[in-house]
N, C-alpha and C positions, 0 to 999 in steps of 0.2 A: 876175614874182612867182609861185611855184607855185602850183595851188589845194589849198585846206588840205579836205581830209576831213568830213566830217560827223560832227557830234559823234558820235551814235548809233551809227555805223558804226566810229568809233571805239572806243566802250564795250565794242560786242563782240566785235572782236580784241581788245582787251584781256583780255576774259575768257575766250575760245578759248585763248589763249595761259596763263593762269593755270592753265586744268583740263588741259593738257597738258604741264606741268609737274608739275601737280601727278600726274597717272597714270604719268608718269616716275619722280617720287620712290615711288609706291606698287606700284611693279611687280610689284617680287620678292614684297611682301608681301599682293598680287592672288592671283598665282600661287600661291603657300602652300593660300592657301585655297579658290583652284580645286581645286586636289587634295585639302585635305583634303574638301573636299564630295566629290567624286568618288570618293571611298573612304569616306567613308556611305554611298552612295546605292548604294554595291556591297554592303556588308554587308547593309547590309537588305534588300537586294534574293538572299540567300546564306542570311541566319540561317532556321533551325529556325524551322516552325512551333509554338503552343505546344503545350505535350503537352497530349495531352485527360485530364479530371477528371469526375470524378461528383459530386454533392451527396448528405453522408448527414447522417444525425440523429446527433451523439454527446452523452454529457452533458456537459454544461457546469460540473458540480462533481460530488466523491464522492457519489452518494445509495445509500441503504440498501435492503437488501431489506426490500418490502411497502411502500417509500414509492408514495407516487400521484402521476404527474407530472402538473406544471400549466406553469404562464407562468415562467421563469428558470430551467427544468429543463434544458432541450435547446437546445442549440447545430445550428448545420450546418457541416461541416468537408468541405473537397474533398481526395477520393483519387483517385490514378490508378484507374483499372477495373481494374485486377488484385490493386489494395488492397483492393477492396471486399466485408466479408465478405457470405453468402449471409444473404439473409434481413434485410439492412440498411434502418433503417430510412428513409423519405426524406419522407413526409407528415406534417409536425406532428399535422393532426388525427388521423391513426390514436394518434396517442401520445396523445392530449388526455387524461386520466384514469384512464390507464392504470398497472397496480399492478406493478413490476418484482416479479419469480421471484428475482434474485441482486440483490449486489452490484452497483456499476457504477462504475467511478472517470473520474475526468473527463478528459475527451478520446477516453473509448472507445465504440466506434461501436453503439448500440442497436442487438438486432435481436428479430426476435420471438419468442425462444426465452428471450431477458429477459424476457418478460413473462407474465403468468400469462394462459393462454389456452389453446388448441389447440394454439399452437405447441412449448408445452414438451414434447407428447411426442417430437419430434424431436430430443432430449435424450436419449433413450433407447429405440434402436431395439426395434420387437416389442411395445412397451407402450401403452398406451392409458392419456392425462392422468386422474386421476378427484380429487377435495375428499372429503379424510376431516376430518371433525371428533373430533381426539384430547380424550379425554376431562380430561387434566391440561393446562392452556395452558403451566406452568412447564414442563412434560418438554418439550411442542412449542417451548418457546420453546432447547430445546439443540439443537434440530435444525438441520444447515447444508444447503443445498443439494448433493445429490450426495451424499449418505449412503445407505446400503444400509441395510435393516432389514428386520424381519419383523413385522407388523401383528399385534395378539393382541387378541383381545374376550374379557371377561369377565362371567360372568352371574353378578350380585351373588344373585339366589335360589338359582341351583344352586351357585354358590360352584365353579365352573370358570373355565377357560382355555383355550381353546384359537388354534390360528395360521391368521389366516384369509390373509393373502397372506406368503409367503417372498422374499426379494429382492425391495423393496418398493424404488423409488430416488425419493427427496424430490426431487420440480420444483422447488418452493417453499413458504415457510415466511412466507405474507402477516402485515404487521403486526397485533398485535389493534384490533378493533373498538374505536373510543371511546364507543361506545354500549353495548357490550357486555364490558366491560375485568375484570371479576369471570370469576376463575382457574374457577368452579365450572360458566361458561357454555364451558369448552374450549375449543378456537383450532382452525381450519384450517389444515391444511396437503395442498398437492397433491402426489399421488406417481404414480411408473409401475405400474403392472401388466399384467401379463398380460390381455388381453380374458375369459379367462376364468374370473377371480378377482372381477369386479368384479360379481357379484347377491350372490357371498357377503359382501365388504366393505361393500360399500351396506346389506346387511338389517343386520349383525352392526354400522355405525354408526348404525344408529337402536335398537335394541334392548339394544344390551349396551354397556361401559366400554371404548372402543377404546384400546388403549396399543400404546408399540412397544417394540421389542430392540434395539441394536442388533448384527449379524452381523459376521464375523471370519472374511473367505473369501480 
């Protein structure tokens, strides 16, 4: 009479035999996916690093010139570095309350020449930024940024006119004051000039009715 096996010893050829069967049946579709791994792990090991970006401030909707930006003004949008213009802005807080010079439509990148400061006289080479308060707010409110004009003060006693700055180029044309919205209190607006225009425009806007022209050059 043979000797019969052990159960146990049994069981497991049994199931040596099951998973060798079964890695028969799953060969070719083993193999499949050896290679396709094999050909991931080459591409990624192949592809491009990613391109390098910068973070800049752009806005995040159309806002108007003389708005003052606050919390849902400014967005951050990544440009390549050769995207990015000069003077970009990339610290919210420098922008915290800050009153745009121009226009700005959404997605276009702040810089500081947006904004009424110092910077706008790099807007206009050879000039120095200076705040004239024009004596009529309605005339100030036709002025756009980037207009030429020539500055005129008038002395209501002597009933003259005369042109204290020529080619005069408007930075900005800040919104009016809510505190101060009465046409008769005039309106700010910043222009370029000349460094050496700016004792006579500064006297002649405290003193006299500043209005402008504007030029046709």
């Amino acid at each position: 009479m043979p000797a019969r096996e052990h159960p146990r010893r049994v069981r497991l050829l049994d199931r040596l035999t099951a998973v060798r069967r079964a890695v028969r049946r799953r060969r070719r579709l083993l193999a499949v996916l050896c290679v396709a791994g094999a050909v991931a792990a080459g591409l990624r090991a192949t592809a491009p690093p990613p391109a390098p970006s910068v973070e800049v401030l752009v806005a995040a909707r159309d806002l108007p010139a003389g708005a003052v930006l606050g919390p849902g003004d400014l967005a951050t949008a990544a440009l390549p570095p050769e995207a990015k213009p000069a003077g970009a802005l990339t610290d919210p807080a420098v922008a915290e309350r800050a009153i745009l010079a121009a226009p700005v439509r959404a997605g276009e990148p702040v810089t500081d020449v947006r904004l009424v400061g110092p910077g706008l006289a790099d807007t206009a080479p050879g000039t120095v930024a200076v705040p004239v308060r024009l004596s009529d707010a309605a005339q100030a409110g036709l002025l756009r940024v980037g207009d030429e004009v020539e500055l005129l003060a008038t002395d209501p006693e002597a009933r003259t006119t005369t042109t204290i700055a020529n080619e005069a180029v408007v930075l900005a044309v800040p919104a009016l004051s809510q505190e101060a919205p009465d046409a008769l209190t005039g309106r700010l607006v910043v222009v370029g000039i000349p460094a050496t225009m700016v004792d006579s425009v500064t006297a002649a806007a405290v003193t006299a009715f500043v209005t402008y022209a504007w030029t046709n050059r």
